[in-house]
C-alpha positions as a printed Julia matrix, in Angstrom:
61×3 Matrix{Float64}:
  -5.1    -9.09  -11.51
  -1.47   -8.55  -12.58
   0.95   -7.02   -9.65
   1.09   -3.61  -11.85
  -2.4    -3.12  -11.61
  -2.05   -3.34   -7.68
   0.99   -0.38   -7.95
  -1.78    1.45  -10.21
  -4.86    1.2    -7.54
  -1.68    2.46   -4.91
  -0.64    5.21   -6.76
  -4.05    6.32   -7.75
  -5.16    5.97   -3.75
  -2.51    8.41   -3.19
  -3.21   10.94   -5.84
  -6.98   10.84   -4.56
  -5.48   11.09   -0.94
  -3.63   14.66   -2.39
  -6.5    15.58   -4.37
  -9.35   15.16   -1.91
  -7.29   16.68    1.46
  -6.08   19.82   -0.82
 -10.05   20.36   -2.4
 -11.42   19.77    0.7
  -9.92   22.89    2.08
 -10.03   24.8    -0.97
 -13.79   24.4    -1.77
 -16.81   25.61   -0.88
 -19.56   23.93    1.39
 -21.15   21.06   -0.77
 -18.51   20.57   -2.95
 -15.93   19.99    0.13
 -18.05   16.99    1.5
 -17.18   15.1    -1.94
 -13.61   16.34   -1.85
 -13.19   14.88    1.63
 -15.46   11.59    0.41
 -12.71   11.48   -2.61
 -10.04   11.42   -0.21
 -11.77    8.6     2.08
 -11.79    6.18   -0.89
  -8.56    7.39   -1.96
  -7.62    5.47    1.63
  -9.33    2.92    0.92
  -8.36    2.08   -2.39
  -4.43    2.38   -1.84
  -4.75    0.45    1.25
  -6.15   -2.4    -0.41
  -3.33   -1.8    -3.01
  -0.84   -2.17   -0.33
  -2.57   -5.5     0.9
  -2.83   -6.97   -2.53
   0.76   -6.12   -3.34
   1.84   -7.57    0.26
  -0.11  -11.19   -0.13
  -1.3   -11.49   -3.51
  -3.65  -14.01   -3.08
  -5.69  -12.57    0.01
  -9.54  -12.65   -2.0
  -8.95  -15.98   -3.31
 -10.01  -18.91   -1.48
């Protein structure tokens, strides 16, 4: 993947991140479980942005 595409998966980590913590709060019982499950992978996802922007060659052998 192209070094934009890692600032993409960071920025959209970050808008789940805002999203999910917000909804979460906002929502009503079952819907607030996925809200906080958005935010989770919204972690997740700009964290591994981060790494793949720091070493870009960490998942290849």
């Amino acid at each position: 993947m192209t070094p934009i595409v890692h600032w993409i998966i960071i920025v959209a980590g970050l808008l789940a991140i805002g999203w999910g913590l917000q909804a979460a709060h906002r929502l009503r019982f079952p819907f607030d479980i996925l809200a906080a499950l958005v935010a989770l992978i919204g972690l997740i996802s700009a964290l591994l942005g981060a790494l793949l922007v720091a070493v870009p060659g960490f998942f290849q052998g």
